[in-house]
C-alpha positions in Angstrom: -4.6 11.7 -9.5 -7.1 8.8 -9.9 -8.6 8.0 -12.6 -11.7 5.2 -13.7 -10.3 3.0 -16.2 -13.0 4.6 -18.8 -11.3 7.9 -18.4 -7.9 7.6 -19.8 -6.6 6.7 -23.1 -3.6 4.8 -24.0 -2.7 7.6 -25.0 -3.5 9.8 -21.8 -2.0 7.1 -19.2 1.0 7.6 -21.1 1.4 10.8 -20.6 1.1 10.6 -17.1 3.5 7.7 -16.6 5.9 10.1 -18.4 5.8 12.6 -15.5 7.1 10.3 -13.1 9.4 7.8 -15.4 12.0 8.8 -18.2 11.9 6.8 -21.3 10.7 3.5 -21.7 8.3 3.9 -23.9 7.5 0.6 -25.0 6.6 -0.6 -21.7 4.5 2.0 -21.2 2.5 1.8 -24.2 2.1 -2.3 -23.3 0.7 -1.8 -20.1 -1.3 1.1 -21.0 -2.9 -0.9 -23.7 -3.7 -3.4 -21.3 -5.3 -1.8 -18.9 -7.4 0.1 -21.4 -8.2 -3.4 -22.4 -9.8 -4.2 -19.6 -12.2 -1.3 -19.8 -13.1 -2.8 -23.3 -13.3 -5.8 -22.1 -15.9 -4.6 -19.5 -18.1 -3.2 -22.4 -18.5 -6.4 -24.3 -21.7 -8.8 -24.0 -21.3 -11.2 -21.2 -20.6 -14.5 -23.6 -17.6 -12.9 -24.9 -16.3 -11.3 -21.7 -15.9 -14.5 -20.4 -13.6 -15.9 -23.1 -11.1 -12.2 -23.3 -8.2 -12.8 -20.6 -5.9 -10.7 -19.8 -2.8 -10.5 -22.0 0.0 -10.8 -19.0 3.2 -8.7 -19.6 6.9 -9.8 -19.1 9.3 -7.3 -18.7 13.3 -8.0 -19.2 15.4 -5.1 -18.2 18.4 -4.1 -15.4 17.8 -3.0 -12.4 16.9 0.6 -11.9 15.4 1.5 -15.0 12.0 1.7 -14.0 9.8 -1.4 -14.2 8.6 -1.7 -11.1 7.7 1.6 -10.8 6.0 1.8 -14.0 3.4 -0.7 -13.0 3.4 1.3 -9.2 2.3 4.4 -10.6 0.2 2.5 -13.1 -1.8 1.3 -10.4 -2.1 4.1 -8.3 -3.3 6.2 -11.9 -6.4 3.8 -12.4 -7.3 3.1 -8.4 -6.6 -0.8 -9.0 -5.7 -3.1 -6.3 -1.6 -3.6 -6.3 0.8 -6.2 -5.0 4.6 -6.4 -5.6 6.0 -9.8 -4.8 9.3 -12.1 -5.1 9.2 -14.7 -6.8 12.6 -15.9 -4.8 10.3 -15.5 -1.2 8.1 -18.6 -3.0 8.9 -22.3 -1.7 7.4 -25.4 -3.7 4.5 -26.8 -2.1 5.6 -29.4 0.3 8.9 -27.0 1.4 8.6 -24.6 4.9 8.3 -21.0 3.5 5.3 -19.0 2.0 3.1 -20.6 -1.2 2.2 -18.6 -4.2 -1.2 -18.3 -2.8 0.2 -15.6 -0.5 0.2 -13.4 -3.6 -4.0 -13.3 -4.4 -4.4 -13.1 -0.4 -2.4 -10.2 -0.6 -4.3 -8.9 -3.2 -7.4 -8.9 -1.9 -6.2 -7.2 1.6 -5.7 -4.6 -0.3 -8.7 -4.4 -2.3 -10.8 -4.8 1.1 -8.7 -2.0 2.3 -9.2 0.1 -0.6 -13.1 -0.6 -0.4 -13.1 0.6 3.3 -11.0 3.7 3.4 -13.8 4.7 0.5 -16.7 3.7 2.4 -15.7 5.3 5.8 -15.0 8.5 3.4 -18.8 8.1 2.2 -20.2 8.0 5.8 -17.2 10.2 7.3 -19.5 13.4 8.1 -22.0 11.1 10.0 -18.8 9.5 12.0 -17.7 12.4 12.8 -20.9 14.1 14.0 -21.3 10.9 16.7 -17.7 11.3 17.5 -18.2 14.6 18.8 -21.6 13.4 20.9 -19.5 10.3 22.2 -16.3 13.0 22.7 -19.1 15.3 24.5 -20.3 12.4 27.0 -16.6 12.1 28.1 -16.2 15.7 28.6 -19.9 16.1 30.3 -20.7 12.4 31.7 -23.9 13.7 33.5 -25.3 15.2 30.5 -25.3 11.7 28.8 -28.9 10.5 28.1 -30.5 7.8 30.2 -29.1 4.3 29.2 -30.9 1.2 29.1 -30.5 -1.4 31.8 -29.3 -4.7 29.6 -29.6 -8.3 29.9 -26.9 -10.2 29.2 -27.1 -12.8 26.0 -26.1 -16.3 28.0 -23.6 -17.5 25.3 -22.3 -14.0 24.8 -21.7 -13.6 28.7 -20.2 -17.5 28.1 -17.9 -16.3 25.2 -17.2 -13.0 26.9 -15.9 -14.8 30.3 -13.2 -17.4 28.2 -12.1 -14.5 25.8 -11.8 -11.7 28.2 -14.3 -9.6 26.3 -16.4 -6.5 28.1 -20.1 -7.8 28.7 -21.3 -4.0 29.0 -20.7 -4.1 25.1 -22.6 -6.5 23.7 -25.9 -6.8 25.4 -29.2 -6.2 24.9 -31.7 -4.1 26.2 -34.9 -4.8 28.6 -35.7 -1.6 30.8 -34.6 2.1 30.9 -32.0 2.5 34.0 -33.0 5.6 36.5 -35.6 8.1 36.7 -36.4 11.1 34.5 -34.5 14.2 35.3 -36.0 17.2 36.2 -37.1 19.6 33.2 -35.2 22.7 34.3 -31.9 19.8 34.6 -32.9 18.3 31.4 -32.6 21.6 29.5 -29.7 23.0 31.3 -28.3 19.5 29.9 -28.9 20.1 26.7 -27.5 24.1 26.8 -24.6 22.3 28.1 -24.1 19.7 25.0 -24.8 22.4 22.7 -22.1 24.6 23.8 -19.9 21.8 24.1 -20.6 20.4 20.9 -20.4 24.2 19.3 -16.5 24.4 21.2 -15.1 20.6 20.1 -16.3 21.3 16.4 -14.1 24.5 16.8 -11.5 22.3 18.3 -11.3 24.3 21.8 -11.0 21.6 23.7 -8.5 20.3 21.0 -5.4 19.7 23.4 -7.3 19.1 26.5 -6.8 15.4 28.2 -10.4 13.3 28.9 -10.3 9.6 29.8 -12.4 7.4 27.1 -12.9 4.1 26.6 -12.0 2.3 23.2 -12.1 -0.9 21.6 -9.2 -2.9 21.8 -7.1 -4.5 19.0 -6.8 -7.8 19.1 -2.8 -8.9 19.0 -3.9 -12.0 17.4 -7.0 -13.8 16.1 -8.9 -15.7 18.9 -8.4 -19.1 17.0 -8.5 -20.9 13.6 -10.2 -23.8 12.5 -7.9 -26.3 11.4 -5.0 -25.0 12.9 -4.0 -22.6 9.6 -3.0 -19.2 9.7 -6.4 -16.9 8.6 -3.8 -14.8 6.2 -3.0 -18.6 4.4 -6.6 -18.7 3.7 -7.9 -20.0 7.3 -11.3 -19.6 9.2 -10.9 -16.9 12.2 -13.1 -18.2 14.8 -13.5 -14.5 15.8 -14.4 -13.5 12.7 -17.2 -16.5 12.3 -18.6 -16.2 15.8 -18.8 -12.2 15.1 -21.2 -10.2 17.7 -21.2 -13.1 19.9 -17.6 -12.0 21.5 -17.8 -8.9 23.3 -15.3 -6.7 22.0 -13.0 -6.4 24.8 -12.7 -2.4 25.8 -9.6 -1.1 27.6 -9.7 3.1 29.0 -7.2 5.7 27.6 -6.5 9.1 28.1 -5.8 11.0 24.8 -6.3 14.4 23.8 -10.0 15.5 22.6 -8.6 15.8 19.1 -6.9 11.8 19.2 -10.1 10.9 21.0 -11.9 12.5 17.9 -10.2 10.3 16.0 -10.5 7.3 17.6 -14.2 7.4 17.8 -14.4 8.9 14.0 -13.3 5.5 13.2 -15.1 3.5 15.1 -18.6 5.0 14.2 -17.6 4.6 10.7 -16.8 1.0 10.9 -19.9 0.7 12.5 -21.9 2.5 9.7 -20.3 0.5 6.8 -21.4 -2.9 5.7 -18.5 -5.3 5.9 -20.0 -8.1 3.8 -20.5 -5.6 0.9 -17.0 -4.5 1.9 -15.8 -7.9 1.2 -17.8 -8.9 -2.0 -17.2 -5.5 -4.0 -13.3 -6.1 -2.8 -13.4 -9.7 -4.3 -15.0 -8.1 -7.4 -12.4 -5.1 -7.7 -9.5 -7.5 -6.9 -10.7 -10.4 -9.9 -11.6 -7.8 -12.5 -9.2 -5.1 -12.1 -6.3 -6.4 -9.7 -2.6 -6.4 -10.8 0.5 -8.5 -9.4 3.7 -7.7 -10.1 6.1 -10.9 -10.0 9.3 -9.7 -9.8 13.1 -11.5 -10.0 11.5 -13.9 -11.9 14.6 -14.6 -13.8 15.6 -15.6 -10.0 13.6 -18.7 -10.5 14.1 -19.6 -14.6 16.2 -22.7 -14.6 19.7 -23.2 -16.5 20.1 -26.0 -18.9 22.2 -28.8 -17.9 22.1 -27.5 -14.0 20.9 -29.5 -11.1 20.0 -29.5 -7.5 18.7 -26.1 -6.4 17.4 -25.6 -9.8 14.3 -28.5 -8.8 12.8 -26.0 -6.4 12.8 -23.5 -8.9 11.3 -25.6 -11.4 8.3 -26.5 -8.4 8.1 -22.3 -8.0 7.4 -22.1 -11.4 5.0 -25.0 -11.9 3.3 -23.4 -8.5 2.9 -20.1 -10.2 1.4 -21.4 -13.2 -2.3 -22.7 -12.2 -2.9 -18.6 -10.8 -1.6 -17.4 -13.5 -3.6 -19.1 -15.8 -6.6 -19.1 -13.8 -7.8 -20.8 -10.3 -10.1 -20.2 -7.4 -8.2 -19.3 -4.3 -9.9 -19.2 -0.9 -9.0 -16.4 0.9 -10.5 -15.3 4.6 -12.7 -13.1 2.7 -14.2 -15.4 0.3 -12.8 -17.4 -3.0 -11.3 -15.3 -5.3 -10.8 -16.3 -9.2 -7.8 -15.1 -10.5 -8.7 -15.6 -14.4 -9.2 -11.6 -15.0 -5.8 -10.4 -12.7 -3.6 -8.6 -14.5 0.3 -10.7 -14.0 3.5 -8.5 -14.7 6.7 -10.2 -14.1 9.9 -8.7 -14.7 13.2 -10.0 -14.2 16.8 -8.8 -15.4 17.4 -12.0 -17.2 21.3 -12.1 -17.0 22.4 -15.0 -15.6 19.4 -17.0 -17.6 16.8 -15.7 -20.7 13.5 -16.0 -20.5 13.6 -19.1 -22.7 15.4 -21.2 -19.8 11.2 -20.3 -17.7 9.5 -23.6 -18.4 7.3 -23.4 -21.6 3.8 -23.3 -19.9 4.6 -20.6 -17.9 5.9 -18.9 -20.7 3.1 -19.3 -22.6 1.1 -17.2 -20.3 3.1 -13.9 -20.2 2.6 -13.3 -25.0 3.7 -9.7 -24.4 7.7 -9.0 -23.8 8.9 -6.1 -23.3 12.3 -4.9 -23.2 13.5 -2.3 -21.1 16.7 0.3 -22.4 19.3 0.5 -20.0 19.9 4.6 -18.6 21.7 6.6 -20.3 23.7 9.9 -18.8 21.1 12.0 -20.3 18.3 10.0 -18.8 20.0 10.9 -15.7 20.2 14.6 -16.4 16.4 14.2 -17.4 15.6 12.4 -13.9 17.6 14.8 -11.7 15.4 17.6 -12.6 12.3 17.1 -14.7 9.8 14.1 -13.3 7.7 15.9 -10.8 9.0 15.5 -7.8 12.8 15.0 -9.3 15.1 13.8 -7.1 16.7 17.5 -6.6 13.7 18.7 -5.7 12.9 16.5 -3.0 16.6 17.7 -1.8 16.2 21.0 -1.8 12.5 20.8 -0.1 14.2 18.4 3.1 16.7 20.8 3.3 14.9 24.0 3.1 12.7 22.8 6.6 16.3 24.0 8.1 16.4 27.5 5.6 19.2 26.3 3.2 17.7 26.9 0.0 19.7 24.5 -2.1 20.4 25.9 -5.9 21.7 23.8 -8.7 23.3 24.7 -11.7 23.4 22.6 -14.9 26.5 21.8 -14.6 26.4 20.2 -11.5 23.3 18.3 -12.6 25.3 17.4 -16.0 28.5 15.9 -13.3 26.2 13.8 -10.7 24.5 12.5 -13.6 28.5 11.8 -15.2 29.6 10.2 -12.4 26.5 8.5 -11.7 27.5 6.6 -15.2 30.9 6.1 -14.5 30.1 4.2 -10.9 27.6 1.8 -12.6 30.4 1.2 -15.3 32.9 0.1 -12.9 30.6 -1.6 -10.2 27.5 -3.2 -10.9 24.9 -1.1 -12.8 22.0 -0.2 -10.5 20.5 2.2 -12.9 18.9 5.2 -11.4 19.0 3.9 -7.6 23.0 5.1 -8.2 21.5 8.6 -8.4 20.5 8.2 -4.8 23.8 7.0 -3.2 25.7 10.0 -5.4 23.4 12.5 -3.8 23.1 11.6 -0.4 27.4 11.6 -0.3 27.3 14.8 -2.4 25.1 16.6 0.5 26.6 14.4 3.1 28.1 17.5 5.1 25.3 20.0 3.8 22.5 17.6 5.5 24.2 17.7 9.1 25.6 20.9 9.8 22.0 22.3 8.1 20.3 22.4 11.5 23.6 24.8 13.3 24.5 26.7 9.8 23.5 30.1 8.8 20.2 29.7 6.9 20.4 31.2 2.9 21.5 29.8 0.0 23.7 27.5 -0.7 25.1 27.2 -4.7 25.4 23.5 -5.9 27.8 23.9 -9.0 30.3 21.9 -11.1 33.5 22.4 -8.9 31.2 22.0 -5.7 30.4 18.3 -6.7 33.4 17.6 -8.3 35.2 18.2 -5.2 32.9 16.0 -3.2 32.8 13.2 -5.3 35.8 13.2 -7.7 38.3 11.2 -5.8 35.6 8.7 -4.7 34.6 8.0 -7.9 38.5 7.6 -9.8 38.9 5.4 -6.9 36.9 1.8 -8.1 37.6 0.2 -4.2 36.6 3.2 -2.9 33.7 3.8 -5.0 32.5 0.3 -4.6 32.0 0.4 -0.7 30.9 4.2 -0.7 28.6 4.4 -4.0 
C-alpha cells in the first residue's frame, strides 16, 4: 500500500507500521509525526514554508529491534524516495573512499527511478501497442511500411564512427525508399498485420524465437568532463552530446514474449520526457526524500581517545553542512537538501550520543529510544506481523507439499531459546529468530523435495530436540546461532 502523504494520519501510519513491526511505539509515533509534518508544512503560505525544516530523528537502540525497518516501511507507506547508508563507508574529504555526497546522489537515483517506472506506467498501453507493430515487422518483415531513405547528420555520422554507434539510428529523412506496392499486395499486407497483431496480443506466438534488433547498454559512460565519475556528480559526455551519438544497436534472438518486452520499454522511454523526469525527481527527492544514516555511533568520538578517532571527527563535520542544508550537484541537476528528512540511528554502546560533536547534534532535536525484545515480542513476531516469519516458512516449504503446522508451544520455545542465545552471545535482537529457524528446519528444508508431501507437525518436543543441546552449549551455540 501507497499512500500520498495527505492521506494518512499519525495516527493511521501507525497502525500500519504496527503490521509489519512489534512494539516500539515511540519511534513510530516520531516519525509518523514527521512525515505528517511535511504535509503541513506543504499547506502553509510560501514565506513560512521556507523557514519550517524538517525536525531530523535520532534513534539509539540494539541491533535487531527494528529501526531500520521502521523507517523502510515508512517509506515505502508514503511513496518517498529512500536511502539507507553507513556512516562507517564515509571517508573525510581529502582520504580515498566515498564522500557524504554519495548519500543525496543516491537519493535522487532513486527519485528519478521512481519518477520513470510511474511515467512508463502512464504511457504503458501506448508502449505496448507499438511493441506489438515493431514485434509484427520482425515476424512479417515484408509487411513493414515503406521507410524513408535518410541522410546522414555529418557530426552524427563523425560521433557515430569514434563511438561505434549504428548510423541507421539516428538520421534524418530526405526521400521515400522503393516504389508503391501493388493494391491487391498492399491489402493482403494489411490482412496479414491484422491477424498477426490479433495472435501476438493473444500471445500465440508467445514462445516462438524471431531475431530483433535492440539498443544496446552501454557498459560504461562514453566519457566525463573533468575526469570525475558521473555518479560523484560528474558531466557524462554521452549524456550532454544526447541524440548526436547513434545509439549503438546489436541483433538478438529472444522469444516474441521477451521481445515484447524489450520493445515495451523502449517505446516507453521514448514516449516520456526525461527532463521532466529529472526536475519532478529533484523536486520529490528535496521535499519529501529520507536518509537513513545508520551506525552512526560508529563514528561518535570517545573523550580522551586519539588517532583513528580524527577521521571520525572529519566524517562528522562532513555530514554536517547536508544535514543542515546545502546544494549538491548531482548528474541530474543541484539538489538542495534543506527539506530531506535525516534519520540516524546507532546502538550507542561503546560511546552516547553526547560523545557526536555538538553541531551535529544539534541537528537531529528528536531522540528516540528503542526497547530492547523481549520473549513475548518474539512470540508476537513469529506469528502475527503479516508476513510473520512462520509464515514465510511454511509458504517456501509448501512449493514442495509439506504443509508445515506450528503449535504454540513450539512458537513459545524458538521464541525461548531465541532469548537465551542473545543472553549468552551477543544480542542481535530479532535477526536471532532467523538463525533459530533456519537450524530448526535445517533437515525439513532438504529432504522436502524427496519426502512424502503432507503435513508435518512443528511442536514443543520437535524443536526442543533440534535445538536443545545447541543452545545449553554457549561454544556451540556461538558458531551455530
Amino acid at each position: 500500500m501507497t499512500s500520498t502523504l495527505g492521506d494518512l494520519t499519525p495516527r493511521q501510519i501507525v497502525s500500519e507500521l504496527d503490521k509489519y513491526i512489534i512494539g516500539q511505539a515511540k519511534a513510530k509515533r516520531s516519525v509518523a509525526i514527521a512525515m505528517r509534518n511535511r504535509y503541513r508544512r506543504e499547506r502553509v503560505g510560501d514565506e513560512m514554508r521556507a523557514e519550517i525544516i524538517p525536525k531530523n530523528i535520532l534513534m539509539i537502540g540494539p541491533t535487531g529491534v527494528g529501526k531500520t525497518e521502521i523507517a523502510r516501511r515508512l517509506a515505502g507507506l508514503t511513496g518517498a524516495p529512500f536511502v539507507k547508508v553507513e556512516a562507517t563507508k564515509y571517508t573525510e574529504v581529502g582520504y580515498v573512499g566515498r564522500d557524504v555526497e554519495s548519500m543525496v546522489r543516491e537519493l535522487v537515483e532513486v527519485a528519478v527511478r521512481m519518477v520513470q517506472e510511474e511515467r512508463r506506467e502512464d504511457v504503458r498501453e501506448a508502449a505496448e501497442r507499438a511493441a506489438v507493430e515493431r514485434v509484427i515487422d520482425a515476424l512479417h518483415p515484408e509487411t513493414r511500411q515503406p521507410t524513408t531513405q535518410m541522410q546522414s547528420n555529418p557530426l552524427s555520422a563523425t560521433l557515430g564512427s569514434l563511438f561505434g554507434g549504428n548510423l541507421s539510428a539516428n538520421q534524418s529523412p530526405s526521400a521515400t525508399v522503393g516504389t508503391a506496392a501493388p493494391a491487391g499486395t498492399t491489402e493482403q499486407h494489411a490482412n496479414t498485420r491484422e491477424q498477426a497483431r490479433s495472435d501476438v496480443s493473444r500471445g500465440f506466438y508467445d514462445v516462438r524465437l524471431v531475431e530483433i534488433e535492440i539498443e544496446e547498454t552501454p557498459s560504461m559512460p562514453i566519457g566525463v568532463i573533468g575526469g570525475m565519475d558521473p555518479s560523484m556528480g560528474g558531466a557524462d559526455l554521452g549524456d550532454m552530446l544526447g541524440g548526436l551519438i547513434p545509439k549503438k544497436r546489436t541483433k538478438k534472438r529472444v522469444t516474441v514474449q521477451e521481445a515484447r518486452r524489450i520493445f515495451a520499454l523502449e517505446e516507453a522511454n521514448k514516449l516520456i520526457d526525461m527532463d521532466a523526469v529529472k526536475r519532478e525527481a529533484l523536486r520529490r527527492a528535496g521535499e519529501n526524500g529520507i536518509i537513513f544514516i545508520d551506525e552512526i555511533d560508529k563514528v561518535a568520538g570517545r573523550e580522551g581517545s586519539h588517532g583513528p578517532d580524527v577521521s571520525r571527527e572529519g566524517v562528522q563535520r562532513d555530514i554536517l553542512p547536508i544535514v543542515e542544508g546545502s546544494t549538491v550537484n548531482t548528474k541530474h541537476g543541484q539538489l538542495k537538501t534543506d527539506h530531506v528528512l535525516f534519520i540516524a540511528a546507532g546502538a550507542f554502546h561503546m560511546s552516547k550520543p553526547s560523545d557526536l560533536i555538538p553541531e551535529l547534534q544539534g541537528r537531529f532535536p528528536i531522540r528516540v529510544e528503542l526497547d530492547s525484545l523481549t520473549a513475548e515480542d518474539f512470540r508476537t513476531i513469529l506469528t502475527q506481523p503479516r508476513n510473520a516469519l512462520v509464515q514465510q516458512y511454511m509458504a517456501l516449504l509448501g512449493v514442495e507439499n509439506v504443509q508445515l503446522e506450528f503449535s504454540q508451544d513450539a512458537v513459545d520455545q524458538i521464541a525461548e531459546f531465541a532469548m537465551q542465545v542473545n543472553d549468552q552471545s551477543e544480542n542481535i535482537g530479532a535477526r536471532r529468530l532467523h538463525t533459530v529457524m533456519e537450524r530448526l528446519l535445517e533437515d525439513v528444508s532438504f529432504d522436502a523435495p524427496e519426502q512424502a508431501s503432507g503435513p508435518l507437525k512443528i511442536d514443543g518436543p520437535y524443536v526442543r530436540e533440534k535445538l536443545l543441546e545447541v543452545v545449553k552449549d554457549a561454544d556451540l551455540s556461538h558458531f551455530i546461532l
